[in-house]
C-alpha positions in Angstrom: 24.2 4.4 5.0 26.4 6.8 2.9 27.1 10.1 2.9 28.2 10.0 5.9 31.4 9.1 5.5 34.7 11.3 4.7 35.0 12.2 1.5 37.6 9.7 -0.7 40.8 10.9 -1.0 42.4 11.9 -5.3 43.2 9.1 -7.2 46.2 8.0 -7.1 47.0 5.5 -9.6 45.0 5.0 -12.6 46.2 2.0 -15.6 44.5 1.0 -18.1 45.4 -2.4 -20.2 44.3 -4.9 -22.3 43.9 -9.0 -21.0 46.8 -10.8 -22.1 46.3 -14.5 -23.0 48.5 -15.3 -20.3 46.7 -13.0 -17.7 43.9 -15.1 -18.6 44.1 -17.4 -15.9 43.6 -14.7 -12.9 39.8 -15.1 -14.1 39.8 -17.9 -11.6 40.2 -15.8 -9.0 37.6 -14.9 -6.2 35.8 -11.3 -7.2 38.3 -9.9 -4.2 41.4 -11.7 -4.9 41.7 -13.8 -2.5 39.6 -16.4 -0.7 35.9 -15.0 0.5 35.0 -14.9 4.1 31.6 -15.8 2.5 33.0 -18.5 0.8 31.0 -20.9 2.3 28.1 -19.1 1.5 25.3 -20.5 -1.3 25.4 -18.1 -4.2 21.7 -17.2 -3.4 21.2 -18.4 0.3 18.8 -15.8 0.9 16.3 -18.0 -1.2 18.1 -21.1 -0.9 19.1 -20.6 -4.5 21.2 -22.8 -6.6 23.0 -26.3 -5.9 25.6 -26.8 -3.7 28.6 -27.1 -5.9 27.5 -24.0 -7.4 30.8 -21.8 -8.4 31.0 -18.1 -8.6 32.6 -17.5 -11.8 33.1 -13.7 -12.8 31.2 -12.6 -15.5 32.5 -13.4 -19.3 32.4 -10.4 -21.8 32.3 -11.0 -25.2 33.9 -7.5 -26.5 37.6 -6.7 -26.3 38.4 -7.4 -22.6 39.7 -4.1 -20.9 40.3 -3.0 -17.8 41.0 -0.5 -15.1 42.8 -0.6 -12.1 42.7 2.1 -9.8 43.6 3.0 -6.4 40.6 4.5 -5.0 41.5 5.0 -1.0 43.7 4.3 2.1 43.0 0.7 3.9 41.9 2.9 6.6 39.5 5.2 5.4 36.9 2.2 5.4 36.0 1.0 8.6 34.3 -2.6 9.1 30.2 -2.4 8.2 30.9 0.7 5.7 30.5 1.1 2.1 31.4 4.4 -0.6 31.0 4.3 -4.0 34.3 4.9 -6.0 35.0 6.3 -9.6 37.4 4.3 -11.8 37.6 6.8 -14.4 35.5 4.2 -16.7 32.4 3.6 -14.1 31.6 3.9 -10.3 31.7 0.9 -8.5 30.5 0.2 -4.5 33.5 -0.7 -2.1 32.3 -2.6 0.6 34.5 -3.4 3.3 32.7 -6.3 5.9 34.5 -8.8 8.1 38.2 -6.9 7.3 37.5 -7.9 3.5 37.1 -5.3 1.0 35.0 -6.5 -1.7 33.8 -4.5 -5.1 30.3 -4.8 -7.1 28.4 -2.8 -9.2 26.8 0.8 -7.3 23.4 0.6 -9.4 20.5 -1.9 -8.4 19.8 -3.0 -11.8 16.2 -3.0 -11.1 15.4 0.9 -11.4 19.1 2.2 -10.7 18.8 2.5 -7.1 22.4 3.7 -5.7 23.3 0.9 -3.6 25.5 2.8 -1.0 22.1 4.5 0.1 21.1 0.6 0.9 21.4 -1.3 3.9 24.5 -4.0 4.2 24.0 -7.0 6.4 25.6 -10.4 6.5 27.0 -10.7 3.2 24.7 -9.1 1.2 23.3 -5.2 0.4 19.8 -4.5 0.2 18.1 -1.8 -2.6 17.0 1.2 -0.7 14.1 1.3 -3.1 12.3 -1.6 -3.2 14.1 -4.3 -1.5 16.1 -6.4 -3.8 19.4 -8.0 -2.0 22.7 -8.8 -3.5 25.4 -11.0 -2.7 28.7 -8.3 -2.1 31.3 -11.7 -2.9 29.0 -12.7 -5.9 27.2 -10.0 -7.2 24.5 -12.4 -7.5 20.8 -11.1 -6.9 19.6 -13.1 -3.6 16.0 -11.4 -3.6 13.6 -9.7 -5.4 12.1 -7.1 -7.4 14.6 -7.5 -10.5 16.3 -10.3 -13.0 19.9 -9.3 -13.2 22.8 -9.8 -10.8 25.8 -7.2 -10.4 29.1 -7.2 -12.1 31.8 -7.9 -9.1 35.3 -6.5 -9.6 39.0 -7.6 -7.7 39.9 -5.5 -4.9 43.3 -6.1 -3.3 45.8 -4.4 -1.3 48.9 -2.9 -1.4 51.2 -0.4 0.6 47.9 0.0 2.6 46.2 1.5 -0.5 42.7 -0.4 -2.0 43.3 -0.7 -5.5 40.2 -2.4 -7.6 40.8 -3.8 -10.7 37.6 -4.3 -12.9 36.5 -4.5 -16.4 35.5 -1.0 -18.7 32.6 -3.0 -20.0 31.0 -4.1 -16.9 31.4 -0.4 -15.3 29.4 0.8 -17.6 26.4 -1.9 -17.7 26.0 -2.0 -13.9 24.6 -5.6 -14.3 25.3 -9.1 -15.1 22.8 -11.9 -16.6 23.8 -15.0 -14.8 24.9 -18.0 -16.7 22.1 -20.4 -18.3 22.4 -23.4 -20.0 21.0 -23.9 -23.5 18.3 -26.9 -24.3 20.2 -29.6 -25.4 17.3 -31.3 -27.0 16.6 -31.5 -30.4 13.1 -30.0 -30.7 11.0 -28.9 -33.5 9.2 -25.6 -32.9 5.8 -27.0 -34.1 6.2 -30.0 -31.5 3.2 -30.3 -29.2 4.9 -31.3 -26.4 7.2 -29.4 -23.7 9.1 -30.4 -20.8 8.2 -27.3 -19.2 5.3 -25.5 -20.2 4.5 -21.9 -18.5 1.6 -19.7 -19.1 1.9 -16.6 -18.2 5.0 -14.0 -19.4 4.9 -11.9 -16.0 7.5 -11.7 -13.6 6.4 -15.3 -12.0 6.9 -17.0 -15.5 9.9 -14.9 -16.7 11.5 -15.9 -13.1 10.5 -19.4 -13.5 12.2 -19.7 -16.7 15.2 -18.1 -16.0 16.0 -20.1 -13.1 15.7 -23.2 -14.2 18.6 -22.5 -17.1 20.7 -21.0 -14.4 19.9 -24.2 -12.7 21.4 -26.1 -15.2 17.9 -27.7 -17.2 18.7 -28.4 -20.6 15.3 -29.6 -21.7 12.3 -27.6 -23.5 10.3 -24.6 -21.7 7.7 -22.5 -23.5 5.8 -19.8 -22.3 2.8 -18.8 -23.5 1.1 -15.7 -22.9 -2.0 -13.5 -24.1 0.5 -10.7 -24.6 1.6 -9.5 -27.9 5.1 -8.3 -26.5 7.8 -10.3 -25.3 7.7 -9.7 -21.0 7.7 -6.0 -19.9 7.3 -4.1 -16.8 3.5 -3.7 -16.4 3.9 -1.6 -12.5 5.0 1.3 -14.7 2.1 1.2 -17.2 0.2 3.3 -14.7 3.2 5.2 -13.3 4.4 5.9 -17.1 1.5 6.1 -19.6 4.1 7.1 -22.5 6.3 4.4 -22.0 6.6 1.8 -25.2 6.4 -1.9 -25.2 10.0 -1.4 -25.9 11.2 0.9 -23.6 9.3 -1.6 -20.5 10.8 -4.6 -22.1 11.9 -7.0 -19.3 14.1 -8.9 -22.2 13.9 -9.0 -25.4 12.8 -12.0 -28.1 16.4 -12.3 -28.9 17.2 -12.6 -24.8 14.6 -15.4 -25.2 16.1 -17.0 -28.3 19.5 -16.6 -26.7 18.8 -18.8 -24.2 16.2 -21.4 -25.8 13.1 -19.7 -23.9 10.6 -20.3 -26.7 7.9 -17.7 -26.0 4.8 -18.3 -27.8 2.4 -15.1 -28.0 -1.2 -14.1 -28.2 -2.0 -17.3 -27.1 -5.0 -17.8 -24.6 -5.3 -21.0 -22.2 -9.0 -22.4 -22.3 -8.7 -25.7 -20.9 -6.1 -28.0 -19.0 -6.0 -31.8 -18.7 -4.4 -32.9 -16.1 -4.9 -36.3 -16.6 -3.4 -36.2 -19.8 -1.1 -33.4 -18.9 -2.1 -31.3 -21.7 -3.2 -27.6 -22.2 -5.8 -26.5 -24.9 -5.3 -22.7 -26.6 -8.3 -20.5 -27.9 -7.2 -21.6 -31.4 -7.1 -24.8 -31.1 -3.7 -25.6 -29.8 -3.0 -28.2 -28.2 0.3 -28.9 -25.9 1.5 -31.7 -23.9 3.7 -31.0 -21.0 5.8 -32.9 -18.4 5.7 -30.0 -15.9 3.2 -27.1 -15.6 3.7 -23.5 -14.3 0.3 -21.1 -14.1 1.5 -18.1 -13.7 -1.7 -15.6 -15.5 -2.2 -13.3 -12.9 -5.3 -11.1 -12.5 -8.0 -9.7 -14.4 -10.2 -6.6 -14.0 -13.0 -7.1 -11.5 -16.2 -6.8 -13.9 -18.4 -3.8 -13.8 -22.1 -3.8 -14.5 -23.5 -0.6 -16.4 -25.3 0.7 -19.6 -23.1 1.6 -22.5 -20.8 -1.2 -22.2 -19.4 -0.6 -26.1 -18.6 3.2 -25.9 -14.9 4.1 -27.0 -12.2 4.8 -24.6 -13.0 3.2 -21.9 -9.9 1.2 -20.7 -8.5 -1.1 -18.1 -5.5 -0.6 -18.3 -3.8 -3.9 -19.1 -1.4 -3.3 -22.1 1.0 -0.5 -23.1 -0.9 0.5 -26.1 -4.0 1.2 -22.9 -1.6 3.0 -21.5 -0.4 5.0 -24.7 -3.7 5.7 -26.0 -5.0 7.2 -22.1 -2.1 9.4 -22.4 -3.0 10.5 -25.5 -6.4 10.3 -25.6 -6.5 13.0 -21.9 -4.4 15.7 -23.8 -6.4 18.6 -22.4 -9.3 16.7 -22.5 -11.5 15.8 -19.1 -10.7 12.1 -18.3 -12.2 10.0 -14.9 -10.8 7.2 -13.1 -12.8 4.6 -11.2 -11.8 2.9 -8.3 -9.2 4.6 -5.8 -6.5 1.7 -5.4 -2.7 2.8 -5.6 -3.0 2.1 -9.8 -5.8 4.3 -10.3 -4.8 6.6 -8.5 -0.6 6.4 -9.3 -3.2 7.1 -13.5 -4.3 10.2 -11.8 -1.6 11.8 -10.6 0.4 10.5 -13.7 -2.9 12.7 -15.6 -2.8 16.0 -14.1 -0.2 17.4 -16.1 -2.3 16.4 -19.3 -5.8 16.4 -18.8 -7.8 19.7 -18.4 -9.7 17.8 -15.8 -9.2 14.8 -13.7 -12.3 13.0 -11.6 -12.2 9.9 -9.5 -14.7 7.4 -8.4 -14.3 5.9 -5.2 -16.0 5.0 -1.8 -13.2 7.3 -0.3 -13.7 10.7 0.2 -10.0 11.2 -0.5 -8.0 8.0 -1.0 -4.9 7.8 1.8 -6.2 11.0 2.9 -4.2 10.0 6.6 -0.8 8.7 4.5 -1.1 11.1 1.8 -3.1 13.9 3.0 -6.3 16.0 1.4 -4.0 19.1 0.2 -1.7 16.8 -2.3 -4.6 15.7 -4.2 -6.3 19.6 -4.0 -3.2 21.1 -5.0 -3.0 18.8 -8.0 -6.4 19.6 -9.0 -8.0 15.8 -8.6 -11.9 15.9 -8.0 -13.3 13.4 -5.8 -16.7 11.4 -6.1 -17.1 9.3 -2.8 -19.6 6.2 -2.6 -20.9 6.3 -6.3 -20.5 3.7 -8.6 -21.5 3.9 -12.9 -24.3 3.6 -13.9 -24.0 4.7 -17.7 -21.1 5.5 -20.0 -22.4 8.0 -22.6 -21.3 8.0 -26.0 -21.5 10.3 -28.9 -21.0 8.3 -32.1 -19.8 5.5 -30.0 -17.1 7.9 -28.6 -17.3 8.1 -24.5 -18.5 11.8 -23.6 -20.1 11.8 -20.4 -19.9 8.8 -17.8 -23.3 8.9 -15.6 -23.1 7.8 -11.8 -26.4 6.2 -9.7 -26.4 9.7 -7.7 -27.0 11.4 -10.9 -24.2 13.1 -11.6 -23.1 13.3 -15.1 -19.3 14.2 -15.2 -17.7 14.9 -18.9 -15.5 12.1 -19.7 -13.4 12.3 -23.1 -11.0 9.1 -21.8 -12.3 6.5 -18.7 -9.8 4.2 -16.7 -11.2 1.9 -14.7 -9.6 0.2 -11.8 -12.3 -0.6 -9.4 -10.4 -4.3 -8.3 -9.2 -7.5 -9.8 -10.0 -10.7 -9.9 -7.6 -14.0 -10.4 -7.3 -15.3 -13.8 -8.2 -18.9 -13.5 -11.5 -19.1 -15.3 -10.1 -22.0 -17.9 -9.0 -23.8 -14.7 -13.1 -24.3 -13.5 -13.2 -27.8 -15.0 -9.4 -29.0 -14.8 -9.6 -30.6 -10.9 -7.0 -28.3 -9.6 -8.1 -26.6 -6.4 -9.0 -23.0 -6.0 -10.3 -21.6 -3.3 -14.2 -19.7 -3.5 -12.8 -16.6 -5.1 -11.2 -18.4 -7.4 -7.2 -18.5 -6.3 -5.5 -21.3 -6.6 -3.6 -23.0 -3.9 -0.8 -24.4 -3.4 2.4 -26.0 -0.9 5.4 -24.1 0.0 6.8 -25.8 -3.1 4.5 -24.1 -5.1 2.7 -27.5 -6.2 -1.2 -27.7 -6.6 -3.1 -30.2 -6.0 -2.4 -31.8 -9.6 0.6 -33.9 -10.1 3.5 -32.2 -12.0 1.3 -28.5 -11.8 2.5 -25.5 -10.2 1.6 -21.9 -9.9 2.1 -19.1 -8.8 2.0 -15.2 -8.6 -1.3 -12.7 -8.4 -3.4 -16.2 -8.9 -2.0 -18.1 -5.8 -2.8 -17.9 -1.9 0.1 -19.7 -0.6 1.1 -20.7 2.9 3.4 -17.1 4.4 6.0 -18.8 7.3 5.3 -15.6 9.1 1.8 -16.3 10.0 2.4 -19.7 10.7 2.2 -20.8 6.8 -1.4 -19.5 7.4 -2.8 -19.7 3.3 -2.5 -15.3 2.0 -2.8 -14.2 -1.4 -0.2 -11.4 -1.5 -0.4 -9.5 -5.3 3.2 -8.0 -5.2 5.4 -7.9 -8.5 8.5 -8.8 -6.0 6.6 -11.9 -4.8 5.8 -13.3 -8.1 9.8 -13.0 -8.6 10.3 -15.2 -5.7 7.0 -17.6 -6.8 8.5 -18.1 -10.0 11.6 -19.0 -8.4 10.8 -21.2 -6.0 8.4 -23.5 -8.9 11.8 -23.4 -10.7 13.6 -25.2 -7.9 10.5 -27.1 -6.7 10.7 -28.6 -10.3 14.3 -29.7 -10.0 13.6 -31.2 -6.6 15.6 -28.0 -5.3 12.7 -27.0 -3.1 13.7 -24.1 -0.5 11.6 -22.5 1.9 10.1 -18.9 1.2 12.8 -16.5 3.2 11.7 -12.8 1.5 9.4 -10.0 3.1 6.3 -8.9 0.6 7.8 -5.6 -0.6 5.7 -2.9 -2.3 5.5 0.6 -3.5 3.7 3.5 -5.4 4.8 6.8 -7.1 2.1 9.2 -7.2 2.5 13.4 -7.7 6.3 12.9 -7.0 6.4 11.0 -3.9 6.9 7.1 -3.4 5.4 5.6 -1.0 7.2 2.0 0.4 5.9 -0.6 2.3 7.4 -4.0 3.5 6.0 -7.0 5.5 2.4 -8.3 5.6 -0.1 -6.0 7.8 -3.5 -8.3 7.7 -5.0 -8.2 10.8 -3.1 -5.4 11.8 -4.2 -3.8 15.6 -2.7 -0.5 15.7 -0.7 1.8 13.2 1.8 4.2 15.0 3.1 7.1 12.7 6.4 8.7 13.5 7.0 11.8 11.5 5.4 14.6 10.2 2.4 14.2 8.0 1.6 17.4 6.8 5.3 17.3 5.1 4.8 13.7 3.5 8.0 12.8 5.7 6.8 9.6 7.8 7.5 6.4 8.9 4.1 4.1 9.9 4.3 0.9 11.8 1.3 -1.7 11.5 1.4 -3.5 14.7 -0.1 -7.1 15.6 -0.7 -7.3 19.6 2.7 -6.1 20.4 5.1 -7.3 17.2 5.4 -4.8 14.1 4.4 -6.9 11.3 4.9 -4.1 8.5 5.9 -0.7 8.0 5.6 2.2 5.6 7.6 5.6 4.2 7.4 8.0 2.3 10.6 10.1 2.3 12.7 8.7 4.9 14.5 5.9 2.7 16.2 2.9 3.4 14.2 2.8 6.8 11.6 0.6 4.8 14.3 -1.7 3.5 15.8 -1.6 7.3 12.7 -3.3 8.6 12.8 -5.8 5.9 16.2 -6.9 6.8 15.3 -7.6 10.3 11.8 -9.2 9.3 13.7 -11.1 6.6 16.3 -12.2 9.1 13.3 -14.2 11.2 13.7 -11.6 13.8 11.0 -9.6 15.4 10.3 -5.6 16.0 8.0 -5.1 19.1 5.7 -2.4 19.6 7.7 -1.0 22.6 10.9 -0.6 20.3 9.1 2.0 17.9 8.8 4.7 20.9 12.5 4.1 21.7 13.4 4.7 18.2 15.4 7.0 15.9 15.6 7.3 12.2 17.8 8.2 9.0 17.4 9.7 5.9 19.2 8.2 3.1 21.5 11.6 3.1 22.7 10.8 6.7 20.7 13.2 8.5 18.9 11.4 11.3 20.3 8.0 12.8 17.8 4.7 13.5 18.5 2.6 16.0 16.0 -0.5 17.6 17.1 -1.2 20.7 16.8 -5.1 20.8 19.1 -4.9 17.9 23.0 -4.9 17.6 25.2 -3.1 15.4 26.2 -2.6 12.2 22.5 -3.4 11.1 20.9 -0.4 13.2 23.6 1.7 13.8 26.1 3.3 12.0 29.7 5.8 13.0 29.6 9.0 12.1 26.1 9.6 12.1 25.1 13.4 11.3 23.4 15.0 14.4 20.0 13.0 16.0 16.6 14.6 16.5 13.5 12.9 17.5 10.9 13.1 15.2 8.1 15.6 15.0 5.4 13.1 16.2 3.5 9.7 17.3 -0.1 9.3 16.4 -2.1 6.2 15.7 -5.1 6.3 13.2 -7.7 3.7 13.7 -7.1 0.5 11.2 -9.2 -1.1 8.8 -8.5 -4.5 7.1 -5.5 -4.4 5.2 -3.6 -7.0 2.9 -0.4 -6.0 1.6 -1.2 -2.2 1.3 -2.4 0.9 3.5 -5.8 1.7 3.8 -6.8 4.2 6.7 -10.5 4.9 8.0 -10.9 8.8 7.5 -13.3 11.2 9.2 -16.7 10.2 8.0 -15.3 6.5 9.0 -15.8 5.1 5.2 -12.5 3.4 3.6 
């Protein structure tokens, strides 16, 4: 979707003016000016969000209120199923037109600034062509995850047959909204042992959690607790973006927190929990009572046997100052990774423009070699170590120098990263009577509940039962599903329960490609590849029997977020469909229809010219859980 459409005609009218206290009252108008054909849609229905005399209120700035109106095409230009994104002079905005109702929202996902009009638009929402997330287009309100923030909506109404939108300077240029939250109405010392809602863990899980129950309306205490020393950030880029600050991957800030009476307690470890006396027990001697508990810690680096265990600059990667000092630390100097998963090899590639050498560790000869190929790694100068595991980390003066592997080899190491796996962070829970399973996840109910009365969980730690394999119990370590766990403990704590209605959604950067991938593929039969792979331009399908249960891209965006719209929709794709099928690029150049699907969601007018793609292939599968892993020559993974 987009550009593909004719281009918009000049402006023609352009005012700008200042609210009036007697204009003040066209605030209670729908974002479109008039009645919604979605109006009977929930504000979130995607998840089952909210209650059901939610409103949708527009957003309230606090600065000088100004706005824009301008008239930004004929009625006609649009027609039904289309969107173009539109300069007002202060901002762009997306112009959607669905139904024979124009509506207006912001053009940017505010996730990673996704352009919206690349996306895919459904039944009353548009989905990121990036990573997934959806947004109502009468709302603006975020309906799925990866992301926090909603979009800004603006009035769209018509006269003399010209589209004129009317929105506010401010929210133009901010591209998102923070939905309304209440404020804790209790009267609460900070040094109180006792919460209504106490959450460990600040990832996106307990963030989520925390947020949604404000916008739910809960007035009463929540803390979060969390190991971290910074208020929640965005830890997929600490392997993507070495540099990056605390600040700069800041989630929201202490005063966000503060703002909206999320007391967030850091540097604060969880040891032991009671849940007979519903109470949680810190590393210093902390103790907190709670009425409701959310465990949302995550993972932790799989252990590593080996000699040399206190040498220097050796690092797992769990904090921005890990991910600083690598950076820094690799400056023309010879660095090694071990363990070939997406983030050790997303610190590679992220290396080879600073180290003077870069070795990896893995039982892989080349990791991906079938999605990625061997001459993307070769070009970028990555050696590879296949089958070896550490057996010594050499220091000189305590400082890491040479990192020693059982074949023998002795590589020179000035900076080690290791990612060789995770495990789930529930030690402290061994003793506490909630149930894990023999690795050490925790389970729990479609609500999110344990086993525990009043304790929930969720996120990396959590196998929980997935509707589309007949709520069979998966572990699925996606930062957009800890978004939707969080949410869902939220509601499940307000007896709002929903079911789970998202598709797992992940994605890498590596060497200047992205690779997406949406769905579940565990147990997968068959992997048919249209594309070409020598070009990195493909599209692979991970087939069960005869259904597609996943699919992956790299360059051929929103195709990935195409399939999750279907799968999210509780359709199916079979197998047969895939050899019937076309695709498009985001910039309009190749159009992707399924057959056993209808129009607008597959289809689109005045698609550029068709052309079948280069190839079909299938590569033999291995075991795969949430992620592509392909058996290469030499049949090792």
């Amino acid at each position: 979707m987009g550009g593909c459409f004719s281009k918009p005609k000049p402006v023609e009218v352009k005012v700008e003016l200042s609210l009036l206290d007697k204009e003040k009252e066209m605030d209670g108008l729908s974002p479109n000016g008039k009645a919604s054909p979605f109006a009977d849609c929930r504000p979130n229905g995607a998840l089952g969000h909210g209650s059901d005399d939610d409103s949708t209120p527009l957003a309230l700035y606090h600065k000088p209120r100004e706005y824009v109106e301008v008239s930004v095409c004929h009625v006609k230009d649009l027609e039904n199923e289309q969107m173009r994104e539109v300069d007002l002079g202060s901002g762009r905005a997306l112009l959607i037109k669905q139904r024979g109702e124009f509506s207006a929202i912001g053009h940017k996902c505010p996730h990673y600034g996704a352009p919206l009009v690349k996306g895919v638009l459904s039944k009353g929402h548009v989905r990121c062509p990036w990573h997934g997330a959806c947004f109502n287009i009468a709302t603006g309100d975020i309906e799925d995850f990866p992301g926090l923030d909603s979009l800004p909506t603006f009035q769209v109404r018509v006269e003399k047959d010209k589209v004129i939108i009317r929105a506010n300077k401010q929210a133009l240029q901010s591209q998102r909204r923070s939905k309304a939250m209440a404020r804790c109405s209790a009267v609460i010392n900070s040094s109180t042992g006792f919460s209504h809602v106490l959450i460990i863990g600040s990832g996106p899980a307990g963030l989520v959690c925390a947020e949604t129950l404000r916008q739910e309306g809960f007035t009463d205490r929540i803390v979060m607790c969390t190991m971290d020393r910074h208020p929640p950030y965005d830890r997929p880029k600490l392997s993507k973006s070495l540099e990056s600050t605390a600040e700069q991957l800041r989630l929201r800030s202490a005063d966000f927190l503060r703002d909206h009476d999320i007391e967030l307690i850091t540097e604060k470890e969880a040891v032991l929990v009671d849940v007979k006396s519903r109470s949680v027990t810190f590393g210093d001697g902390l103790k907190m009572d709670y009425r409701k508990l959310f465990i949302a810690t995550g993972s932790s680096p799989k252990p590593m046997s080996y000699k040399g265990q206190d040498v220097r600059n050796v690092f797992h990667l769990c904090t921005p100052e890990d991910a600083n000092s690598i950076a820094q630390l690799s400056n023309n100097k010879n660095a090694v990774i071990v363990g070939t998963s997406f983030v050790g090899m997303e610190v590679a590639a992220a290396l080879t423009d600073k180290a003077h050498s870069v070795s990896v560790i893995g039982i892989e000869s080349v990791p991906f070699k079938q999605a990625l190929g061997e001459k993307l790694f070769e070009a970028n100068r990555v050696k590879f170590y296949m089958m070896s595991e550490v057996s010594e980390m050499v220091g000189h003066h305590g400082q890491l120098k040479e990192v020693v592997l059982n074949s023998g080899k002795v590589l020179r190491a000035d900076v080690c990263v290791i990612r060789a796996g995770s495990v789930p962070a529930t030690g402290f829970l061994k003793q506490s009577g909630i149930n894990m399973d023999s690795k050490g996840f925790i389970t729990v109910n479609k609500m999110m509940q344990t086993s525990a009365d009043g304790v929930f969980a969720g996120g990396d730690a959590v196998t929980f039962p997935f509707p589309p394999r007949n709520n069979k119990k998966v572990n699925i370590p996606h930062w957009q599903m800890a978004h939707v766990h969080g949410r869902m403990a939220a509601l499940s704590m307000m007896d709002r329960a929903a079911d789970i209605k998202t598709v797992p959604f992940f994605w890498s950067a590596m060497f200047g490609k992205t690779l997406r991938y949406a769905g579940y593929g565990d147990g997968f039969d068959d992997v048919i590849i249209q594309g070409d792979l020598d070009e990195l331009r493909f599209v692979a399908f991970y087939t069960r029997s005869e259904e597609v249960v996943a699919v992956a891209s790299m360059n051929y965006d929103p195709i990935v977020s195409r399939v999750a719209e279907v799968l999210g929709s509780g359709k199916t794709i079979k197998k047969r469909d895939v050899d019937s099928m076309d695709m498009e690029t985001s910039d309009g150049s190749r159009n992707q229809r399924f057959t056993v699907y209808e129009p607008p969601l597959w289809t689109q007018k005045n698609v550029c010219s068709l052309r079948r793609l280069k190839m079909r292939t299938s590569v033999r599968p291995t075991e795969a859980t949430g992620v592509i892993r392909f058996i290469n020559a030499s049949g090792h993974r």
